[in-house]
N, C-alpha and C positions, 0 to 999 in steps of 0.2 A: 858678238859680245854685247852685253848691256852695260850702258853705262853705268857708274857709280853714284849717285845721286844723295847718298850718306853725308856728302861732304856737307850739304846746307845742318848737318846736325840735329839739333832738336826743332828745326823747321825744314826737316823734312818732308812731313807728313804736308804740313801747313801749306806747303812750296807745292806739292804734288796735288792736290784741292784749286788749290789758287790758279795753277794750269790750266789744269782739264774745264774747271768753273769761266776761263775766260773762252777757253772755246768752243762751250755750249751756250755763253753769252754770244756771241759773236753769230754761232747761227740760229741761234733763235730769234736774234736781232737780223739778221738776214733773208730770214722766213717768215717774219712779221708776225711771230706765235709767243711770244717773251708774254702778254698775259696771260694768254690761255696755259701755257706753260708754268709759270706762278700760281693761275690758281689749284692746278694739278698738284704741285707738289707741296703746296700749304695742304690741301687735303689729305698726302699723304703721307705731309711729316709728323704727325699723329703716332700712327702706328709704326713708322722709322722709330720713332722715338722711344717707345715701348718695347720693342725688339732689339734695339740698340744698348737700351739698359739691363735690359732681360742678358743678352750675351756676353756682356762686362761681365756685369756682376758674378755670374758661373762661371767663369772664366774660358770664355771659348776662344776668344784674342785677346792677345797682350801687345799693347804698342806703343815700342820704345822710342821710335824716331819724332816724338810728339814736343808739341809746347810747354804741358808740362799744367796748362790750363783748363777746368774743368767749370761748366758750364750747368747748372743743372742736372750734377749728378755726372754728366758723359765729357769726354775729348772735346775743347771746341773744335779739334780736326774734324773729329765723327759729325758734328752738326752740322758741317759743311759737307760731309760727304751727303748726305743725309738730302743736299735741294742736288747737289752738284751730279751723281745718278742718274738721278728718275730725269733733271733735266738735259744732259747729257744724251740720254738715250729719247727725249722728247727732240729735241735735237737734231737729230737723228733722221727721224720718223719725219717728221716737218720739213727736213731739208728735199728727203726724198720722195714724200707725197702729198705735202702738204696744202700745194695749189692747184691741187687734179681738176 
């Protein structure tokens, strides 16, 4: 069963960002790749950004469990997801091959 996670309310979304983002902090700061990793995802929060508003606005998702705060047109959720992804899965990548 998965837990219920609803209960944090309209900082759900917020709550679930703020997680995942410390712990691709955490190994990216462990992998000693936290710049190389920043300037990845400033590069490719560009085009997140453009595809993120492109999918709102047509309505591909709707998301309820949000702050309710909108940043530039988007979720400030979504602009966290937006570094918290691509570094996440750099993350990732760096923990497991990062010092060959």
């Amino acid at each position: 069963m998965v837990p219920d996670i609803s209960v944090f309310g309209r900082y759900t979304y917020l709550a679930t960002e703020l997680f995942w983002g410390a712990i691709a902090f955490l190994l990216l700061r462990r992998a000693n790749a936290l710049r190389r990793a920043g300037a990845t995802i400033l590069a490719l929060y560009p085009v997140a950004y453009v595809w993120d508003r492109y999918t709102l606005a047509v309505g591909v998702f709707d998301i309820k469990l949000r702050t309710g705060i909108d940043v530039a047109g988007i979720p400030l959720e979504e602009h966290l997801f937006m570094a918290v992804v691509p570094g996440l899965v750099i993350a990732f990548h760096e923990t497991l091959f990062g010092s060959e």
